[in-house]
Steps between C-alpha positions, in 0.01 A plus 500: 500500500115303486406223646212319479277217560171369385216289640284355226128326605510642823110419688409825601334743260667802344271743672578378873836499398491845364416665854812317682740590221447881465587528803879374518584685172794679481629418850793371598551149557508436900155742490364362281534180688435628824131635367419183266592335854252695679182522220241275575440329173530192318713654198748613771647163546542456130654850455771444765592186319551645171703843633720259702553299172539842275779609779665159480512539106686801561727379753567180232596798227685719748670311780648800664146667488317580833157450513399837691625621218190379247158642511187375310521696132221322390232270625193411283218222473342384180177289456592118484276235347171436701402154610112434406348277776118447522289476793138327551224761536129486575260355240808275340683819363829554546730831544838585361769552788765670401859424661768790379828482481768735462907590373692723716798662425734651738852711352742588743776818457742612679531794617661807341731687691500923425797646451576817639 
């Protein structure tokens, strides 16, 4: 069983993102939590909010589910739309700035027990 949730026009850009999601993927749940916890980056804060949401999506499907059961299947970041701002520059120019943004997507699954 998947899970997942999804964080549309997120203000971080997909590349800073990028570094603090490869490296919870494919852990399990309280790990993955325990490093985002730990990782001393903006995107952090927004990843811990989305897994916590992806594991209570699960939890909604699945009451009898337990959430060290889940690890993170899949986690990915795709470019959002850019905000164009301008900013005063010598001589009366002006330069583009360029404000990112970003979707994240974070898929819980549980995890499969081997049989013997």
């Amino acid at each position: 069983m998947e899970a997942k949730a999804v964080g549309k026009h997120l203000r971080i850009s997909a590349r800073k993102a990028r570094l603090v999601a490869d490296e919870i993927r494919g852990y399990d749940y309280k790990e993955a939590i325990d490093i985002l916890r730990f990782t001393n980056k903006a995107a952090s804060g927004l990843i811990i909010n989305l897994l916590n949401s992806a594991v209570a999506n699960a939890i909604q499907m699945n009451e009898s589910l337990d959430p060290s059961s889940l690890f993170v299947k899949k986690i990915y970041i795709d470019d959002g739309p850019i905000m164009k701002r301008f900013r005063p520059r010598a001589r009366g120019r002006a330069s583009r700035i360029r404000k990112r943004l970003s979707h994240i997507t974070v898929v819980v699954s549980e995890i499969e027990k081997k049989a013997n």
